[in-house]
C-alpha positions in Angstrom: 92.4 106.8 137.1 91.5 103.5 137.7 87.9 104.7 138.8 87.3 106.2 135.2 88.3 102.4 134.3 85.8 101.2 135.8 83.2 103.4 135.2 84.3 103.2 131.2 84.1 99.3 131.7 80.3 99.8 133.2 79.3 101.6 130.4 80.5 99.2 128.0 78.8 96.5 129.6 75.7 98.7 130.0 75.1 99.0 126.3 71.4 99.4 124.9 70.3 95.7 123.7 69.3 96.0 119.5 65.5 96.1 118.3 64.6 92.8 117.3 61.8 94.3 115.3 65.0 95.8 113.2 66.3 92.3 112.2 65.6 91.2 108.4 64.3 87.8 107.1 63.1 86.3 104.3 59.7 84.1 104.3 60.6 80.5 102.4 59.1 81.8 99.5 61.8 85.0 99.6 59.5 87.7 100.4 61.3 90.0 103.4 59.1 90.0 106.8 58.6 92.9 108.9 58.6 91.9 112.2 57.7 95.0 113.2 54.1 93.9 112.1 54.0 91.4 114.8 54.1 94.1 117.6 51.7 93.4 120.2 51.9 89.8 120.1 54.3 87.1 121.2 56.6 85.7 118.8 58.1 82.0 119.0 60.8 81.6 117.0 62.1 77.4 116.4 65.1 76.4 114.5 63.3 73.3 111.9 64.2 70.1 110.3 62.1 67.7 108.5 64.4 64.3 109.3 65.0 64.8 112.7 63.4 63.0 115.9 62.1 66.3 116.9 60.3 66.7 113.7 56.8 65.9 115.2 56.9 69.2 117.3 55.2 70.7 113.6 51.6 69.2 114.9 52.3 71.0 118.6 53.1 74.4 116.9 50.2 74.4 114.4 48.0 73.7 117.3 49.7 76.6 119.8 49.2 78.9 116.1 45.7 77.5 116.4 45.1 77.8 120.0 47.1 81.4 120.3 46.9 82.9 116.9 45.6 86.2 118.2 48.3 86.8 120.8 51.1 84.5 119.3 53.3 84.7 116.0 54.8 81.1 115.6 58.2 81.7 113.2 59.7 78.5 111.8 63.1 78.5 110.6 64.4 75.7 108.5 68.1 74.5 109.1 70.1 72.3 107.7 73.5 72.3 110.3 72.3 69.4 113.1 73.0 66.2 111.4 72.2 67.5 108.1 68.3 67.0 108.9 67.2 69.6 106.6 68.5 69.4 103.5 65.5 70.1 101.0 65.1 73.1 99.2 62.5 76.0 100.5 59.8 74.3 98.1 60.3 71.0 99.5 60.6 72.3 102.9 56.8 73.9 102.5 55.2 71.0 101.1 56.8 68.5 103.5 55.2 70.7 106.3 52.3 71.4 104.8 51.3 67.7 104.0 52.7 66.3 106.9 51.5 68.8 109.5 49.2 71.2 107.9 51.5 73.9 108.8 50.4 77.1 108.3 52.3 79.4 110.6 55.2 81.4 109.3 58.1 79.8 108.1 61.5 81.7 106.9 64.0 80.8 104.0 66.6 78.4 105.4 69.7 79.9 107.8 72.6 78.9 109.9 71.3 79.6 113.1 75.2 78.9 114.5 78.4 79.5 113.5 80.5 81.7 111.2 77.3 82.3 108.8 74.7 82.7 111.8 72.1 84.7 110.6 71.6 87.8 112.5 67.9 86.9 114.1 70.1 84.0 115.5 72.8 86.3 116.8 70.1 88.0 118.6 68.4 85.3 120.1 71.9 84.0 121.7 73.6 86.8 122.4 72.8 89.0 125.8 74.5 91.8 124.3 72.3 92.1 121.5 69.1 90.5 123.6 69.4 92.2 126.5 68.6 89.2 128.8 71.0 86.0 128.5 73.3 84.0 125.7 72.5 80.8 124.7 73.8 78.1 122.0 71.5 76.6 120.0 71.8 73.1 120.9 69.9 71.1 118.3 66.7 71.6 115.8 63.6 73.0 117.5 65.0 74.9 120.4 62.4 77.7 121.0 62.9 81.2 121.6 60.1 83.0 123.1 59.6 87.2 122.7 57.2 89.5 124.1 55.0 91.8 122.7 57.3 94.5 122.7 60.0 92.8 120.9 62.1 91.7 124.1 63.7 88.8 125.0 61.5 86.2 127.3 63.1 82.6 127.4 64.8 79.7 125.2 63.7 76.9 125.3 65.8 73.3 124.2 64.6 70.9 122.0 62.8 68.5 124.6 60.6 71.1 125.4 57.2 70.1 124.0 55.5 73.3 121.9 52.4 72.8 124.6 54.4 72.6 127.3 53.6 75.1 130.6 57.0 76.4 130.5 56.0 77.7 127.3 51.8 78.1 127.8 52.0 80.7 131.0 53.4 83.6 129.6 50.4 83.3 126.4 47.2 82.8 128.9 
């Protein structure tokens, strides 16, 4: 009896990990992404805020988008729940980044990335038994989460952790 416990608690635990090409998004301007259209290639997915100290890291992704564009999908995602460094609306958002930084990478519509309201690309990113791989917490704006071409989990990576940085670089050379 208490081996079929066992073995009925190893299958729970042993449960397939969800697609992350099967998790829906909006773009800032509303449109829905596929992110099935981004097979093949890498994707780096950063919580965003215009007022925050972090705020800089737009120049380092637009020049990884540059530098990698052909084997990396850079996805920003506006959010408004870390010191309330966010708070313009999806119009604002886009022409703050595009003057500022030139940003031209995909950015989505603005989403609680924690919480009772976490979007569900956020529950996958931090959860192991959606991911696969490892939980996390998203800890402030611009914590990175990196995937591989097939839509699995790599790495997270927090804020202080530079866009160009090698922890980042060696899985795109």
């Amino acid at each position: 009896m208490s081996f079929s416990f066992f073995t009925k608690n190893n299958n729970k635990n042993m449960q397939e990990p969800q697609s992350f090409y099967n998790i829906e998004i909006n773009s800032i301007t509303g449109d829905p992404i596929d992110l099935s259209d981004f097979k093949g290639r890498k994707i780096l997915v950063v919580n965003t805020a215009s007022e925050c100290g972090f705020t800089g890291q737009y120049e380092g992704l637009q020049e990884l988008h540059n530098t990698y564009k052909d084997k990396l999908v850079i996805i920003g995602v506006p959010c408004n729940q870390f010191g309330g460094q966010e708070p313009g609306s999806a119009t604002e958002i886009q022409s703050f980044c595009k003057q500022n930084y030139g940003v031209t990478f995909l950015m989505t519509e603005k989403v609680d990335v924690k919480g009772d309201k976490q979007h569900p690309l956020y529950a996958w990113l931090t959860k192991k038994e959606l991911n696969g791989e490892k939980s996390s917490s998203v800890k402030w704006n611009f914590q990175k989460y990196l995937i591989d071409e097939e839509g699995n989990f790599i790495d997270y990576y927090y804020s202080i952790t530079k866009p160009n940085s090698s922890k980042i670089t060696k899985h795109l050379k």
